[in-house]
C-alpha positions in Angstrom: 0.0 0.0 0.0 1.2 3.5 -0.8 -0.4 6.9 0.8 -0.1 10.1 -1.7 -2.1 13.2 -1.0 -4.2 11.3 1.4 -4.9 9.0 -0.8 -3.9 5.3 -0.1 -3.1 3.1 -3.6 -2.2 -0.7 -4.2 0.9 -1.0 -6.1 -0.7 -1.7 -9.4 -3.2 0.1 -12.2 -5.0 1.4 -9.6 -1.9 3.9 -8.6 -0.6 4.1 -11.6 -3.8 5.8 -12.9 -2.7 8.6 -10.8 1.1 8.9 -12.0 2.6 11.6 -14.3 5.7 10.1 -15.7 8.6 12.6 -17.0 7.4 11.8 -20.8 3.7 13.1 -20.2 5.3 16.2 -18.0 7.6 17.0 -21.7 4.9 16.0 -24.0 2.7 18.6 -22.5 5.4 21.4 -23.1 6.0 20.7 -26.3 2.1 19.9 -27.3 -1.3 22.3 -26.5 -4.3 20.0 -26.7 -2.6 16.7 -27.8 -1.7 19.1 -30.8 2.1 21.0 -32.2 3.0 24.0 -33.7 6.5 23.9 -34.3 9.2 26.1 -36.1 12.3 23.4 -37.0 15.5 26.1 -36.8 18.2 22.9 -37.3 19.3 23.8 -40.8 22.3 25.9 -39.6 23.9 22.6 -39.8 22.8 21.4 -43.0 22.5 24.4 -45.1 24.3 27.4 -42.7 23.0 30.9 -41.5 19.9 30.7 -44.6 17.2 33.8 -44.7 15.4 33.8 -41.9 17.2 32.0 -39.5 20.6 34.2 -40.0 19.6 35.4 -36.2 18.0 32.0 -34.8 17.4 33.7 -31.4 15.7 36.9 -32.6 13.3 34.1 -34.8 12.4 32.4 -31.5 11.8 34.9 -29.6 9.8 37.2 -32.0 7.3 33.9 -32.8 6.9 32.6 -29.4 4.0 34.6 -28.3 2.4 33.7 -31.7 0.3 30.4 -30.9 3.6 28.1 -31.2 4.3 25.2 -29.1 7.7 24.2 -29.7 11.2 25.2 -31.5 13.2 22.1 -32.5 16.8 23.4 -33.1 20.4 21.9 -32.3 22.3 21.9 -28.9 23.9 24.8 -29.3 21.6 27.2 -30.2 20.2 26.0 -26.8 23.5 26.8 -25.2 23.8 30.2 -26.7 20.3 31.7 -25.7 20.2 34.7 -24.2 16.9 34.3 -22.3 15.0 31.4 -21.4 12.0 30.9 -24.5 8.6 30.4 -23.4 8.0 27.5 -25.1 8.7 23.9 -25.6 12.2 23.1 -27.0 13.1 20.2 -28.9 16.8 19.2 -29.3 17.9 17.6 -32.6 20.5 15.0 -32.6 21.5 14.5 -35.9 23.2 16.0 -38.4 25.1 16.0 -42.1 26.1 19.3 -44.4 25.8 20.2 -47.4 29.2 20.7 -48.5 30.3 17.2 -47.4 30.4 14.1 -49.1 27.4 11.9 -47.9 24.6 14.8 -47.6 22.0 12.2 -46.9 23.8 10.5 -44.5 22.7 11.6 -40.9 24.9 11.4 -37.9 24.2 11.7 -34.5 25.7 14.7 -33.4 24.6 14.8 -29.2 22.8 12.7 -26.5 19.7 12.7 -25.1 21.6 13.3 -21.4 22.8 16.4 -23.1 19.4 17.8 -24.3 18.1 17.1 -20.6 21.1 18.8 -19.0 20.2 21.9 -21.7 16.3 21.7 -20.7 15.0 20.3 -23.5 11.2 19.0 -23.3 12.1 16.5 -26.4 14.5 15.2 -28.6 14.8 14.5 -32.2 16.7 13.3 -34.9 16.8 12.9 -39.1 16.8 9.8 -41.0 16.9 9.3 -44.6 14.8 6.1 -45.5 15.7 4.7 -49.2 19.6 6.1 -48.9 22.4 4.3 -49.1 23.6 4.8 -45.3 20.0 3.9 -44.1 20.8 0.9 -42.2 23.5 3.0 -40.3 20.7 5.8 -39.6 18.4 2.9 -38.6 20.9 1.7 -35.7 20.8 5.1 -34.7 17.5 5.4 -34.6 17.2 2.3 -32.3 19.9 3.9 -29.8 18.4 7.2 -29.3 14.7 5.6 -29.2 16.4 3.5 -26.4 18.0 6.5 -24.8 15.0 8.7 -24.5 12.6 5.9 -23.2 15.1 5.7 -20.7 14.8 9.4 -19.3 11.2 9.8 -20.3 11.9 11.9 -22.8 9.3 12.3 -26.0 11.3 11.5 -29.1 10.6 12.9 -32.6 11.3 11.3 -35.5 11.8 12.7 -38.6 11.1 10.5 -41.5 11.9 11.4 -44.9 11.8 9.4 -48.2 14.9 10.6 -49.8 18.1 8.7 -51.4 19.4 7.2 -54.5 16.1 4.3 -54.2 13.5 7.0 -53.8 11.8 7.8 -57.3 8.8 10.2 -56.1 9.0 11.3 -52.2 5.6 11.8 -52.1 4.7 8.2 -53.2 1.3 7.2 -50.6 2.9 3.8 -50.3 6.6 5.1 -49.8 5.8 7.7 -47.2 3.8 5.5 -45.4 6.5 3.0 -45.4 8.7 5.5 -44.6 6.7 6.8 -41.3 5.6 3.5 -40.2 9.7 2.6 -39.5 10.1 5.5 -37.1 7.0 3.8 -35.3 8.6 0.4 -34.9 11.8 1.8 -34.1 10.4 3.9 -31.1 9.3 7.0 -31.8 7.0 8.6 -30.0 6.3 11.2 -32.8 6.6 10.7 -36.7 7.4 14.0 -38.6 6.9 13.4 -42.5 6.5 14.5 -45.9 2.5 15.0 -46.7 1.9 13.5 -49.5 -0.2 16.3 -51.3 -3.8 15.5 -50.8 -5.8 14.4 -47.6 -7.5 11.4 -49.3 -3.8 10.0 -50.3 -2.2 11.0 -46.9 -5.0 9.6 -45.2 -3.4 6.1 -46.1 -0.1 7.1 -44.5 -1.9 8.3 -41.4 -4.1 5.2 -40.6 -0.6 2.6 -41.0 1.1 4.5 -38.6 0.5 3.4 -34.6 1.7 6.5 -32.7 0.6 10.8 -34.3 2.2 12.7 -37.2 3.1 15.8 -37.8 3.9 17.2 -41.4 7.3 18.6 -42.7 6.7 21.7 -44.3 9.3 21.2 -47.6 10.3 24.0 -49.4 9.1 27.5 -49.6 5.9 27.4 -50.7 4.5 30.3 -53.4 1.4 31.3 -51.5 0.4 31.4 -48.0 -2.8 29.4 -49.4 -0.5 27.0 -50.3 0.4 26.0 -46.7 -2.7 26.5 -45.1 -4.6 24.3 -47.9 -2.3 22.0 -46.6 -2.4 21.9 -43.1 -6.0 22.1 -43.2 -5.7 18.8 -45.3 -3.5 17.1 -43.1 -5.5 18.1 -39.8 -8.8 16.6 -41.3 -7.4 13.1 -41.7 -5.4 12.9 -38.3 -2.7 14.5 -38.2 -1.3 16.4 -35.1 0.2 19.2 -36.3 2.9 21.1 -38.5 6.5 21.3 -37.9 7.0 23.9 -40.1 10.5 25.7 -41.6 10.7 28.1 -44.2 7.2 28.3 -44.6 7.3 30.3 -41.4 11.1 32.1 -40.6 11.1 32.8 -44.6 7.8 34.4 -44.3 7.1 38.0 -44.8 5.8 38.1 -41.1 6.6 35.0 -39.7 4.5 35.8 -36.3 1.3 36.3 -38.7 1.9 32.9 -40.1 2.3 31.3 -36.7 -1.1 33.0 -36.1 -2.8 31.8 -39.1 -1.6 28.1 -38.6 -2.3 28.2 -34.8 -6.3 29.2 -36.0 -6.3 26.0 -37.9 -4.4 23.3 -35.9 -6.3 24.5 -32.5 -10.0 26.5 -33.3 -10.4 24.2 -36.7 -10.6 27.2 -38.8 -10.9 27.2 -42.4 -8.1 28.9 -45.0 -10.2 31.5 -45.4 -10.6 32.4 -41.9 -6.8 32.0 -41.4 -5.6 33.9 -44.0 -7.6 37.0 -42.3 -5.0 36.6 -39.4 -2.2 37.0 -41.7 -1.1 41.2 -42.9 -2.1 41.8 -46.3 0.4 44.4 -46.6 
């Protein structure tokens, strides 16, 4: 027997109905509603200081008041903060440039002790499914899964279909495929490319056991663009958006976090969105 606020428990269900592990404590920091909003800022690795994120900090802290849950950027840009952000921060763990020789090989470039000892509320990392160096990236994969159920801490996946075997990345079948191996490695998240209408992504969706977010992709042309598909994405089951370029590139990136946020939390419509976002 076990006494906790007055309340006396058997060692079993019936107490653990009452626990908060560590991993529900992060989840909710990183998460609003079961739900994410979240800028990506790791590309200073891959591609250096691009447009939009040649000040990562100033991004942060200009968009955190804007309806986001969560930043996802690497160790140091934790390190070097200035100010503590108020919201959820995920710390990515892999890494490859551009410049080198194996761009689509991922490495894992911290720990998931180190993104606890930094604060972070979850960790993530990049793999490449259909490259040449997958099976490396899916050891990896298998470690820091491992790691993170060990310290309770929510782990993000991000899936992508790219390498010399992938013909079209946005292949139903192959992105399903591609998502449902971060699932059976561990993840506790799935980040992935959407697949370009809800009836096809739909598939990819239902064949994967634990929630997706989408991976925003390029620059889009219009800010229709990327609310047509969010909206698509959040109508057949998807969590959220972890969204790049489509929001630090943005002519008013705050706006955009607005617009999304309207969306992924009220279930607004692109039209009603788009009203959040300055015409200007």
């Amino acid at each position: 027997m076990k006494v906790i606020f007055g309340h006396t428990f058997k060692w079993d269900a019936d107490f653990l109905m009452y626990m908060v592990f560590g991993k529900e404590i992060r989840l909710s920091r990183i998460l609003r509603n079961g739900k994410m909003l979240c800028i990506p800022m790791d590309h200073g690795i891959s591609n250096g200081p691009i447009q939009g994120i040649e000040n990562v900090h100033s991004m942060i802290y200009q968009c955190e008041n804007a309806g986001l849950t969560s930043v996802l950027v690497n160790k140091g840009i934790v390190k070097s903060m200035t100010k503590p952000t108020t919201v959820g921060i995920i710390v990515h763990v892999s890494g490859s440039t551009s410049l080198g020789p194996a761009p689509n090989k991922k490495v894992v470039t911290g720990t998931v002790s180190e993104a606890i000892r930094l604060g972070a509320d979850g960790v993530s990392v990049h793999i490449n499914i259909g490259a040449k160096e997958e099976p490396e990236m899916l050891i990896k994969l298998g470690q820091v899964a491992e790691q993170c159920d060990e310290w309770h801490m929510p782990f993000i996946a991000m899936m992508y279909p790219r390498g010399e075997n992938i013909k079209n990345p946005h292949d139903p079948e192959i992105v399903a495929h591609t998502a449902r191996v971060g699932a059976e490695i561990g993840a506790d998240i799935v980040k992935t490319v959407y697949t370009g209408d809800p009836d096809s992504f739909k598939r990819v969706i239902k064949g994967c056991p634990v929630p997706i977010v989408i991976a925003g992709g390029p620059k889009a042309k219009t800010d229709e663009e990327v609310l047509e598909m969010t909206y698509g994405a959040m109508e057949v089951g998807s969590i959220g958006v972890t969204f790049g370029r489509n929001i630090f590139q943005h002519r008013n990136p705050p706006d955009m976090c607005r617009a999304l946020a309207k969306v992924i939390f009220e279930k607004a419509s692109v039209k009603e969105a788009l009203c959040e976002i300055d015409k200007k």
